[in-house]
mmCIF file of the N, C-alpha and C atoms, coordinates in Angstrom:
data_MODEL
# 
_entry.id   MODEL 
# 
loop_
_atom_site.group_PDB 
_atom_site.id 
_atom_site.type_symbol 
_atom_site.label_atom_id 
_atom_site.label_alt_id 
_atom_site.label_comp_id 
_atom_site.label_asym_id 
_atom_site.label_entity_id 
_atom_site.label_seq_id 
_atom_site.pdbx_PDB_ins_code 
_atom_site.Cartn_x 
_atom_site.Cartn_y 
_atom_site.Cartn_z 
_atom_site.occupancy 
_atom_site.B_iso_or_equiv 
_atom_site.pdbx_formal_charge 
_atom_site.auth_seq_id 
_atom_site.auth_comp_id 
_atom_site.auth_asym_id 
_atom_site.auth_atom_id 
_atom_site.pdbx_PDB_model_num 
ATOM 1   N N  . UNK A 1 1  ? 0.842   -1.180 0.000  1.00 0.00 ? 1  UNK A N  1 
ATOM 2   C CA . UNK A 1 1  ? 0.000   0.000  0.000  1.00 0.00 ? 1  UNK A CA 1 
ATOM 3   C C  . UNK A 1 1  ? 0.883   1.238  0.000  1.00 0.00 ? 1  UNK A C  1 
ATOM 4   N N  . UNK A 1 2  ? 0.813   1.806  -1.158 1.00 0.00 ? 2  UNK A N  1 
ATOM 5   C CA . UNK A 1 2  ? 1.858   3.272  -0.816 1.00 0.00 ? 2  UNK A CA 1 
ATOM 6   C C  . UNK A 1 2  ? 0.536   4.361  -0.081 1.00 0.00 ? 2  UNK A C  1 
ATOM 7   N N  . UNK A 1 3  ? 1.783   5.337  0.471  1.00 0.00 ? 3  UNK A N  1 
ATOM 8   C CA . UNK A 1 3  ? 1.228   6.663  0.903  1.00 0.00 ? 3  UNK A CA 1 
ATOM 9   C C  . UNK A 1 3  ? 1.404   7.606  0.288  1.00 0.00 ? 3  UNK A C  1 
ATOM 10  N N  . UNK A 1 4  ? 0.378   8.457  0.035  1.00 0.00 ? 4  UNK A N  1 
ATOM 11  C CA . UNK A 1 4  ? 0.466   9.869  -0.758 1.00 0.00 ? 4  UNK A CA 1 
ATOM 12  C C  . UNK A 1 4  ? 0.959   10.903 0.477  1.00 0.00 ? 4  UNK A C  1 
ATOM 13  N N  . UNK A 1 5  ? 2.539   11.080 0.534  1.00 0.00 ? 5  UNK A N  1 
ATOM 14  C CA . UNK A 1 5  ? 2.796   11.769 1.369  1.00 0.00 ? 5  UNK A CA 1 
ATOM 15  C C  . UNK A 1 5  ? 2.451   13.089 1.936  1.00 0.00 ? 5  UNK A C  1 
ATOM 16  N N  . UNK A 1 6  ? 2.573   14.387 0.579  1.00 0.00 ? 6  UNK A N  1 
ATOM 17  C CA . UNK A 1 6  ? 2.127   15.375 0.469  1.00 0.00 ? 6  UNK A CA 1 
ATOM 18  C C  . UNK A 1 6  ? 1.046   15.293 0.847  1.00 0.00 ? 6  UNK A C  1 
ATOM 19  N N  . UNK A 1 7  ? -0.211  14.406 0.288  1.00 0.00 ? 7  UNK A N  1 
ATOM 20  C CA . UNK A 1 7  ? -1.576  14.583 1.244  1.00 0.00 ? 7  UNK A CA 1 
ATOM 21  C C  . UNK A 1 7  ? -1.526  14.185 2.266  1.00 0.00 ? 7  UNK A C  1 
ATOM 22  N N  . UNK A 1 8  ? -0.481  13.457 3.084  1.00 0.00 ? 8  UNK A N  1 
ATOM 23  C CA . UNK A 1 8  ? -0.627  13.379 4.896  1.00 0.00 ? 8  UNK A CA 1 
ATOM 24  C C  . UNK A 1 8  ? -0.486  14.065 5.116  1.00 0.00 ? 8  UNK A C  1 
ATOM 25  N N  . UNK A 1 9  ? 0.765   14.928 4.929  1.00 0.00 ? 9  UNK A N  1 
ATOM 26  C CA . UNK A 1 9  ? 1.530   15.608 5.557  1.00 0.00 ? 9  UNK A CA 1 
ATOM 27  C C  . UNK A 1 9  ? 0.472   17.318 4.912  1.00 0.00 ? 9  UNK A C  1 
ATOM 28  N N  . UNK A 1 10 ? 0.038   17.254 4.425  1.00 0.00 ? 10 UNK A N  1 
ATOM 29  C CA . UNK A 1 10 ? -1.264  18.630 4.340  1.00 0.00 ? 10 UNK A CA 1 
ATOM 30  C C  . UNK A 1 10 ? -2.625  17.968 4.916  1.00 0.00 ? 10 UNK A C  1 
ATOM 31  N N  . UNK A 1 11 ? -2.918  17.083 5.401  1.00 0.00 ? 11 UNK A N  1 
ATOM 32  C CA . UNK A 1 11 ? -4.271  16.649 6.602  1.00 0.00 ? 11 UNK A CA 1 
ATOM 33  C C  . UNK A 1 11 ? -3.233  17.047 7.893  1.00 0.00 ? 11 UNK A C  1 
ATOM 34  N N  . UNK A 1 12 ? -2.307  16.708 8.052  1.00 0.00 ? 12 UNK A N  1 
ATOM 35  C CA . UNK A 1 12 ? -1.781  17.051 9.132  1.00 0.00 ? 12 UNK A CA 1 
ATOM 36  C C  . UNK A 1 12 ? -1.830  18.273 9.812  1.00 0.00 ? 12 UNK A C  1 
ATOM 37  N N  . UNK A 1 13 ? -1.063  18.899 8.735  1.00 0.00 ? 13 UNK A N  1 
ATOM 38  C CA . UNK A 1 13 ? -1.026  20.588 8.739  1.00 0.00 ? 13 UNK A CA 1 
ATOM 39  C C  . UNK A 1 13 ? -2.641  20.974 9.434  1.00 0.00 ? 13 UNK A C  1 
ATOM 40  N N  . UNK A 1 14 ? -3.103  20.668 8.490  1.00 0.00 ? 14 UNK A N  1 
ATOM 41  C CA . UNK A 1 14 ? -4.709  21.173 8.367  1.00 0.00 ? 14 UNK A CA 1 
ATOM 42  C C  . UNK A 1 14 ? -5.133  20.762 9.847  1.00 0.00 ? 14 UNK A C  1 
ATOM 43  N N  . UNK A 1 15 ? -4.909  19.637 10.009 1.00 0.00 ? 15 UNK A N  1 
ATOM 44  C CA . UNK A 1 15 ? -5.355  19.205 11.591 1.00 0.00 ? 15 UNK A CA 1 
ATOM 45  C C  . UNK A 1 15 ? -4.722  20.047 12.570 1.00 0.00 ? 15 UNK A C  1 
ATOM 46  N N  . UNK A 1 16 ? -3.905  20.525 12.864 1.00 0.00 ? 16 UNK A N  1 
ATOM 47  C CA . UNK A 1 16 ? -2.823  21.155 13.734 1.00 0.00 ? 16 UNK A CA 1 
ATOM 48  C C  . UNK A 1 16 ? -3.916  22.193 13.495 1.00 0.00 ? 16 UNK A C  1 
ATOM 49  N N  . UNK A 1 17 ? -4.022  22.888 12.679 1.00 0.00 ? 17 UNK A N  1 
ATOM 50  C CA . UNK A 1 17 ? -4.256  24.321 12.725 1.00 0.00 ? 17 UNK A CA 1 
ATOM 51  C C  . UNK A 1 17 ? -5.858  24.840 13.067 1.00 0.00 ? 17 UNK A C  1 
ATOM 52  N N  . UNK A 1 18 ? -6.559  23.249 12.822 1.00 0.00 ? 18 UNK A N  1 
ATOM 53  C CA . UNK A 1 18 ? -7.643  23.429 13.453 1.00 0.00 ? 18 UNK A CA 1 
ATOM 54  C C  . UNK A 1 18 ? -7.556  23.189 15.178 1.00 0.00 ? 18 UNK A C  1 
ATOM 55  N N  . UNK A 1 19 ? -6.524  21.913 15.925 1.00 0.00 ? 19 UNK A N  1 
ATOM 56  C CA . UNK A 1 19 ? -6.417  22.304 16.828 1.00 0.00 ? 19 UNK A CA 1 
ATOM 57  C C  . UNK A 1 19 ? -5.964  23.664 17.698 1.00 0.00 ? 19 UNK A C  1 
ATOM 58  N N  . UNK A 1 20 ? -4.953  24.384 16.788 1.00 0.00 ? 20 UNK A N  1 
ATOM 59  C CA . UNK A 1 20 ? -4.291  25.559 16.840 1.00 0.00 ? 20 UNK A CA 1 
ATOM 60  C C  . UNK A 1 20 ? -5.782  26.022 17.525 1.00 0.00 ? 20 UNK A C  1 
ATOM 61  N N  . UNK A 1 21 ? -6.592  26.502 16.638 1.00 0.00 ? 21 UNK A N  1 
ATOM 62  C CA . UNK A 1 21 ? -7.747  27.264 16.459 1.00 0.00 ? 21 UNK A CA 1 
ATOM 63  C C  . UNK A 1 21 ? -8.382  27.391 17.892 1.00 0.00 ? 21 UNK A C  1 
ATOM 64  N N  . UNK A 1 22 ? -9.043  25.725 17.968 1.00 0.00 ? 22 UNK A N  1 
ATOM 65  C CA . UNK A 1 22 ? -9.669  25.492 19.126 1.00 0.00 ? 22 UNK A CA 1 
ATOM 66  C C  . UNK A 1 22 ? -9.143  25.415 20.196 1.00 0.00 ? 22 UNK A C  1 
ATOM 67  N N  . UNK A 1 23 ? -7.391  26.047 20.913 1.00 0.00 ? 23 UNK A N  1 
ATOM 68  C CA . UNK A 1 23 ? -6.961  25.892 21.808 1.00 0.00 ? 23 UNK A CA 1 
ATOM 69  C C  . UNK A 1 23 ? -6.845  27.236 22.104 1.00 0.00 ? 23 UNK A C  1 
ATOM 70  N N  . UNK A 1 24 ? -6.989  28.193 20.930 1.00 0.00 ? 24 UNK A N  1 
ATOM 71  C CA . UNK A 1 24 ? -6.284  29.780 21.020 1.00 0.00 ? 24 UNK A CA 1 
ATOM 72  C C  . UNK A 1 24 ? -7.458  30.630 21.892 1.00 0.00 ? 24 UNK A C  1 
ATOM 73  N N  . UNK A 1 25 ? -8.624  30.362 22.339 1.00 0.00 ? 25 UNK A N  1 
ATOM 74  C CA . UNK A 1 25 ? -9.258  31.022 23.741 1.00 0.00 ? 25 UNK A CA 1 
ATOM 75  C C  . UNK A 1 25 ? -8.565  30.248 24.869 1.00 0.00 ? 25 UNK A C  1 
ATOM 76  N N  . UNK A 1 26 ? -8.252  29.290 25.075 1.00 0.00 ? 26 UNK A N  1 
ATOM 77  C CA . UNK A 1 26 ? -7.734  28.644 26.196 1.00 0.00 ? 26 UNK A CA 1 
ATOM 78  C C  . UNK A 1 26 ? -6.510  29.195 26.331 1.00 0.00 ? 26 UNK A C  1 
ATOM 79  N N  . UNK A 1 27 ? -5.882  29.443 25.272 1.00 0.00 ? 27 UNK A N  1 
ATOM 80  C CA . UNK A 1 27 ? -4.446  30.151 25.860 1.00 0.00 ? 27 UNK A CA 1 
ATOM 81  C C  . UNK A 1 27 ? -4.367  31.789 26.047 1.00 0.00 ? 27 UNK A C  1 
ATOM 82  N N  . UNK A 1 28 ? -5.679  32.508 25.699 1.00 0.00 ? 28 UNK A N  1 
ATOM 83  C CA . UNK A 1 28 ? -5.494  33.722 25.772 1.00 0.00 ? 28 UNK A CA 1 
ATOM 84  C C  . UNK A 1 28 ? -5.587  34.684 26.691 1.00 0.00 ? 28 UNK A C  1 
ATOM 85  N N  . UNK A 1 29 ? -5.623  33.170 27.923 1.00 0.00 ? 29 UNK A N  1 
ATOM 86  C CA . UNK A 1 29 ? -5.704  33.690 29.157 1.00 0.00 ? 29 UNK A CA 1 
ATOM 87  C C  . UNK A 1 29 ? -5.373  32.993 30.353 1.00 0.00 ? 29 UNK A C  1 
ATOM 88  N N  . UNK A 1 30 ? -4.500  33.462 31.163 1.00 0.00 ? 30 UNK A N  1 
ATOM 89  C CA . UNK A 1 30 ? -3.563  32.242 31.851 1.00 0.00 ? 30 UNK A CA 1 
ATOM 90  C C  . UNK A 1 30 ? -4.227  31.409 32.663 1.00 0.00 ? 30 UNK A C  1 
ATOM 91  N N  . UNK A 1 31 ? -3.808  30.444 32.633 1.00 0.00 ? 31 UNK A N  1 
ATOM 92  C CA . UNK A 1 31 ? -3.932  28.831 33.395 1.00 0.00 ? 31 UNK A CA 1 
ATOM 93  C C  . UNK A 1 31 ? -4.488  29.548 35.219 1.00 0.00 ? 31 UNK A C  1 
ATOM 94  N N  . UNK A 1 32 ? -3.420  30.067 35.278 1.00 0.00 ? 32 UNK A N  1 
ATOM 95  C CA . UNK A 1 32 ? -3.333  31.023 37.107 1.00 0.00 ? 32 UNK A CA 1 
ATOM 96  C C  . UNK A 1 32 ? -4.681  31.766 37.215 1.00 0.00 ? 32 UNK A C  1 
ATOM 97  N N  . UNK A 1 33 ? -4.686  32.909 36.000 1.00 0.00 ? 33 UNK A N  1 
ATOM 98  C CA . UNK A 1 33 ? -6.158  33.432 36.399 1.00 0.00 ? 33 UNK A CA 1 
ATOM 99  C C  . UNK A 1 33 ? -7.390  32.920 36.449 1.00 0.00 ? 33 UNK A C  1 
ATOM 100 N N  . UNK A 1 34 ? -7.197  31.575 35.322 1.00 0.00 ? 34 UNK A N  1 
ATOM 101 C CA . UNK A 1 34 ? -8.540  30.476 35.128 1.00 0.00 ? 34 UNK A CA 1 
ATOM 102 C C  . UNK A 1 34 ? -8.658  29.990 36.480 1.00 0.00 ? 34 UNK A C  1 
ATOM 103 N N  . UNK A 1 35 ? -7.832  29.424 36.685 1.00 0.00 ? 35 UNK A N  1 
ATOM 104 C CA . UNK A 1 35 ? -8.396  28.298 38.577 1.00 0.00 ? 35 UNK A CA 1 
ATOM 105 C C  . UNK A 1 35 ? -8.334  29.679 39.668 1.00 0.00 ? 35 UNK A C  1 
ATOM 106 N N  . UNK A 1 36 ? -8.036  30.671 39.508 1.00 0.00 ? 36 UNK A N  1 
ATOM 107 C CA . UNK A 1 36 ? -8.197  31.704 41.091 1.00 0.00 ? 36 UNK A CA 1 
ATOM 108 C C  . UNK A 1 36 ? -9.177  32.497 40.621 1.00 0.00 ? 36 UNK A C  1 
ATOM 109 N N  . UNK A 1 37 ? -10.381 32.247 39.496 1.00 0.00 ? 37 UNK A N  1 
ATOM 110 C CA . UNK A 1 37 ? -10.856 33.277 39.262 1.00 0.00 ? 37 UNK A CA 1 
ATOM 111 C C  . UNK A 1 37 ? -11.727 33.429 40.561 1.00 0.00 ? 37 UNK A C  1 
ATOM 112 N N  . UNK A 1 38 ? -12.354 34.580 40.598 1.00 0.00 ? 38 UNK A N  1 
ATOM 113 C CA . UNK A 1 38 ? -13.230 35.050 41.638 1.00 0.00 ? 38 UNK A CA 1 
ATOM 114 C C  . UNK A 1 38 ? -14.662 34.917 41.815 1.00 0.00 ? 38 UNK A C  1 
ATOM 115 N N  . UNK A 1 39 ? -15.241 35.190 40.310 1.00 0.00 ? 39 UNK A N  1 
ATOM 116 C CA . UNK A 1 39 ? -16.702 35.278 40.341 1.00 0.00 ? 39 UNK A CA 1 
ATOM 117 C C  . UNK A 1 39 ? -17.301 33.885 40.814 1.00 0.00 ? 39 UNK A C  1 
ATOM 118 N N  . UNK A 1 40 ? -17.633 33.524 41.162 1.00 0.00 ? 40 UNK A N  1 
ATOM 119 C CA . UNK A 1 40 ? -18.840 32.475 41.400 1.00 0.00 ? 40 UNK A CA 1 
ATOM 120 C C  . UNK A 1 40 ? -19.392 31.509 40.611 1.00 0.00 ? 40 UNK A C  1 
ATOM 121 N N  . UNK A 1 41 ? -19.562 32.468 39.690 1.00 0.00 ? 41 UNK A N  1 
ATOM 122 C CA . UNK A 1 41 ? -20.147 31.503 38.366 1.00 0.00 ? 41 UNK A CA 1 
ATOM 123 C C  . UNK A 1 41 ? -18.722 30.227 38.008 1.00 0.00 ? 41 UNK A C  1 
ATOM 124 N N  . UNK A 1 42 ? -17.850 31.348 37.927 1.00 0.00 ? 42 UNK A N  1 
ATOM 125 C CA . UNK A 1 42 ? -16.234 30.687 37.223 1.00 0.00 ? 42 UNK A CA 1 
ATOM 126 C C  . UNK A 1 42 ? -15.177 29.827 37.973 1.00 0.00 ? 42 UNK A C  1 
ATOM 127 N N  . UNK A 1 43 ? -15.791 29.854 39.459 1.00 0.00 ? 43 UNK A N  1 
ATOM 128 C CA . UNK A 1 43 ? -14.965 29.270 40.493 1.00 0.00 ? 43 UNK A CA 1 
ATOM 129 C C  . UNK A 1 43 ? -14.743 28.033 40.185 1.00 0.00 ? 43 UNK A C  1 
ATOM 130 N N  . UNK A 1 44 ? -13.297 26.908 40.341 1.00 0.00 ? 44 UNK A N  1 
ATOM 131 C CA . UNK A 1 44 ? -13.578 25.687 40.092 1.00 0.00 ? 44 UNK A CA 1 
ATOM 132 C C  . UNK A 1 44 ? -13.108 25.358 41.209 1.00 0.00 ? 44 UNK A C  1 
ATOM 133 N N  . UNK A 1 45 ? -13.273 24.319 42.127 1.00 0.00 ? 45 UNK A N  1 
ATOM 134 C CA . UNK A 1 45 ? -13.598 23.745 42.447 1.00 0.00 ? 45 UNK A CA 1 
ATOM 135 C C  . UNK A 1 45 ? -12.016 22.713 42.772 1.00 0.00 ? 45 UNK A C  1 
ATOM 136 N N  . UNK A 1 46 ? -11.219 22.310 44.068 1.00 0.00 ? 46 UNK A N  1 
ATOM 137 C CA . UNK A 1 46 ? -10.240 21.571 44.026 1.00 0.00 ? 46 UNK A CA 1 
ATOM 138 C C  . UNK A 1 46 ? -10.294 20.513 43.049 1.00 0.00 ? 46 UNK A C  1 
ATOM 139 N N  . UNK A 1 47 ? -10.539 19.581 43.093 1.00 0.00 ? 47 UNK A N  1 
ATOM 140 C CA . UNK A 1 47 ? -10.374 18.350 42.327 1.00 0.00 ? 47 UNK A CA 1 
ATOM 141 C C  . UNK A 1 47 ? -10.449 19.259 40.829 1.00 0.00 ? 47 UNK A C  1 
ATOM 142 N N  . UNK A 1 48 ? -11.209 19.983 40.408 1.00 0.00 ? 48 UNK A N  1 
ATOM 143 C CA . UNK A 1 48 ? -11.065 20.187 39.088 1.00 0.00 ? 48 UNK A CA 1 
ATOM 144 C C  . UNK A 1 48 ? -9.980  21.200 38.777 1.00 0.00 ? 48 UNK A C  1 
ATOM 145 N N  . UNK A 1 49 ? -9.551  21.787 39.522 1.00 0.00 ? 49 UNK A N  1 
ATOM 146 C CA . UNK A 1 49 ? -8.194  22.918 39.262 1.00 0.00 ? 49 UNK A CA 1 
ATOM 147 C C  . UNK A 1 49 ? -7.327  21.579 39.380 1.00 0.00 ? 49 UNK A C  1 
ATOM 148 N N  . UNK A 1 50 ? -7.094  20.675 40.295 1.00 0.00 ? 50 UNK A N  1 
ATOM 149 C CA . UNK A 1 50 ? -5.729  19.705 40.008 1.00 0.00 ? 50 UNK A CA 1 
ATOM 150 C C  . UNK A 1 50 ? -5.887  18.813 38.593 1.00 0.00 ? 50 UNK A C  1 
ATOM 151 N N  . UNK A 1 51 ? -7.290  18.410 38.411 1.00 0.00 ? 51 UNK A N  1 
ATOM 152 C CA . UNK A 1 51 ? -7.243  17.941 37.113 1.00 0.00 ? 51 UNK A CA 1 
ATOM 153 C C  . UNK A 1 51 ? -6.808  18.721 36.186 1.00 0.00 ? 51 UNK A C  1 
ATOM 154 N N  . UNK A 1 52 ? -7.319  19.727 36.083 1.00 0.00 ? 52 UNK A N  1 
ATOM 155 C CA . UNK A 1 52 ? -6.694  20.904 34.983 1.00 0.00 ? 52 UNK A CA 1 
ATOM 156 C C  . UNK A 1 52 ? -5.354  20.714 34.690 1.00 0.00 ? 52 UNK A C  1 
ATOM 157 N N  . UNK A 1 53 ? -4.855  21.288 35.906 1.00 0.00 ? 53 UNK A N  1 
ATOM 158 C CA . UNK A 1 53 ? -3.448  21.708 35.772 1.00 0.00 ? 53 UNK A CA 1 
ATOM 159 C C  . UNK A 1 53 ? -2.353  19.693 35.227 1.00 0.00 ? 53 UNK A C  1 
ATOM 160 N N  . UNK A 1 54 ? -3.247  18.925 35.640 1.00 0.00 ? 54 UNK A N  1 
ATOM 161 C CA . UNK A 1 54 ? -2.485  17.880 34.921 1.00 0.00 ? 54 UNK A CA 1 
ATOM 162 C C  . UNK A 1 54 ? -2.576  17.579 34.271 1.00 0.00 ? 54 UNK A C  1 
ATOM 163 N N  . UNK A 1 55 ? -3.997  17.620 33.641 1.00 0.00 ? 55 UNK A N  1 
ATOM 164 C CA . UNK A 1 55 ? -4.412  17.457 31.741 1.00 0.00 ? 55 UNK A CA 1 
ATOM 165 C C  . UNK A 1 55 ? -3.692  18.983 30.971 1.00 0.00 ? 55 UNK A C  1 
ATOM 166 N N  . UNK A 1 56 ? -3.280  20.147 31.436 1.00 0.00 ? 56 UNK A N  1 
ATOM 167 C CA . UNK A 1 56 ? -2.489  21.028 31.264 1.00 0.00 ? 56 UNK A CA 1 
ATOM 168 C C  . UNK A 1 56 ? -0.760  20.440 30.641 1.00 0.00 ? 56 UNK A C  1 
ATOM 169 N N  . UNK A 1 57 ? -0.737  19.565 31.756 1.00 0.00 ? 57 UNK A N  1 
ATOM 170 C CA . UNK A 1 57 ? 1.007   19.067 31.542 1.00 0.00 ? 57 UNK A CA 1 
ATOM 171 C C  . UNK A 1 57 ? 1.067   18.258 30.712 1.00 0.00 ? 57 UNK A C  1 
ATOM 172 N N  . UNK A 1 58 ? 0.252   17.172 30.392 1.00 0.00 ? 58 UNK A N  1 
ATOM 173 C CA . UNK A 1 58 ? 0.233   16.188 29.206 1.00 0.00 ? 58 UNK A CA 1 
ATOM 174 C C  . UNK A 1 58 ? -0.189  16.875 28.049 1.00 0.00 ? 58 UNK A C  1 
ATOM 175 N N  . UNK A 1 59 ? -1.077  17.883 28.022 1.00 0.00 ? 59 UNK A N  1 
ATOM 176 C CA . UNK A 1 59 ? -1.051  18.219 26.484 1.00 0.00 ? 59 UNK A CA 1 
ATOM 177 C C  . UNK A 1 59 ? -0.230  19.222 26.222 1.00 0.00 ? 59 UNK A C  1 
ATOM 178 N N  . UNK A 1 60 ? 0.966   20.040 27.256 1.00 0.00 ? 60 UNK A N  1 
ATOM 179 C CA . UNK A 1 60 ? 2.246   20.363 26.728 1.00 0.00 ? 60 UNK A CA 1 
ATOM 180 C C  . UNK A 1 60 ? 3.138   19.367 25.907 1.00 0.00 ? 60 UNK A C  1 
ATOM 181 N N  . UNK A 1 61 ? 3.010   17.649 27.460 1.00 0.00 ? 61 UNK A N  1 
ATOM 182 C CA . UNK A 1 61 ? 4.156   17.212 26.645 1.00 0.00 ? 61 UNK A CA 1 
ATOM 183 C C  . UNK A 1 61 ? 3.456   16.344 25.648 1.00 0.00 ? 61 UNK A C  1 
ATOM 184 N N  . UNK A 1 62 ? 1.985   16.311 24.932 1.00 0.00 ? 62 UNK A N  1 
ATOM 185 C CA . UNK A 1 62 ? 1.444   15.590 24.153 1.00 0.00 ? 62 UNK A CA 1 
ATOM 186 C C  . UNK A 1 62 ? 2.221   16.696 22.807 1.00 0.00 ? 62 UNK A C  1 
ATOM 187 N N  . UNK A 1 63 ? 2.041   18.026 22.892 1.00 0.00 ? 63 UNK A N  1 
ATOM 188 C CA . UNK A 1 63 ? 1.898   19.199 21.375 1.00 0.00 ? 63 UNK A CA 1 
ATOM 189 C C  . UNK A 1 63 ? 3.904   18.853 21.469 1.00 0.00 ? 63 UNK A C  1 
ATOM 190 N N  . UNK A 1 64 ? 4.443   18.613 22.650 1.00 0.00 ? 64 UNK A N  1 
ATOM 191 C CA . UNK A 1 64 ? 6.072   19.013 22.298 1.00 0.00 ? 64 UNK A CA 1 
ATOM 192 C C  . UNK A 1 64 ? 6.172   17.497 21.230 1.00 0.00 ? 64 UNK A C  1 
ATOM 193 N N  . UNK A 1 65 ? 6.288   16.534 22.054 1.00 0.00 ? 65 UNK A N  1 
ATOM 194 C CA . UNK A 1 65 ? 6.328   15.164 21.195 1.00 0.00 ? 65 UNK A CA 1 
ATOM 195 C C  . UNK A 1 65 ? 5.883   15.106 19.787 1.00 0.00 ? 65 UNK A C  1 
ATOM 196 N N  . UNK A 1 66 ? 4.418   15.428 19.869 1.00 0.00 ? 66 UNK A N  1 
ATOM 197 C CA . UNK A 1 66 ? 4.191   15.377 17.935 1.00 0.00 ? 66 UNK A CA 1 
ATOM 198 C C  . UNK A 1 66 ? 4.901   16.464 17.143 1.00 0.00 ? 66 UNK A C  1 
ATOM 199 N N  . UNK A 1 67 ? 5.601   17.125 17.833 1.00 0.00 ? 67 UNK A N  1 
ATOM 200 C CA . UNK A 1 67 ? 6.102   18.476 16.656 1.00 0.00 ? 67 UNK A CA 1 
ATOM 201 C C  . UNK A 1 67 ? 7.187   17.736 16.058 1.00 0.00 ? 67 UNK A C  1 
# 
């Protein structure tokens, strides 16, 4: 079975940049101000600020690995 490289390697692209997309509100505002926010509505909650912050560290070292 051959691979049409150029078309992986442009689904790829294309994939990245849609994740790009859907990560760029999450990063446009820090990790620190998200879990201490204040209001009420936005407060989270222990168990879910430690989950955060560790699903935080794996999809650093998930985006470093695939690059």
């Amino acid at each position: 079975m051959e691979v049409d490289v150029p078309a992986a390697v442009a689904d790829l692209s294309a994939a990245l940049s849609s994740l790009e997309a859907a990560f760029e509100p999450l990063a446009a505002t820090p990790l620190k101000e998200i879990l201490a926010n204040e209001e009420p509505a936005m407060q989270i909650d222990p168990i879910a600020q430690a989950r955060t912050q560790i699903l935080t560290a794996y999809l650093v070292h998930d985006l470093i690995w695939s690059k």
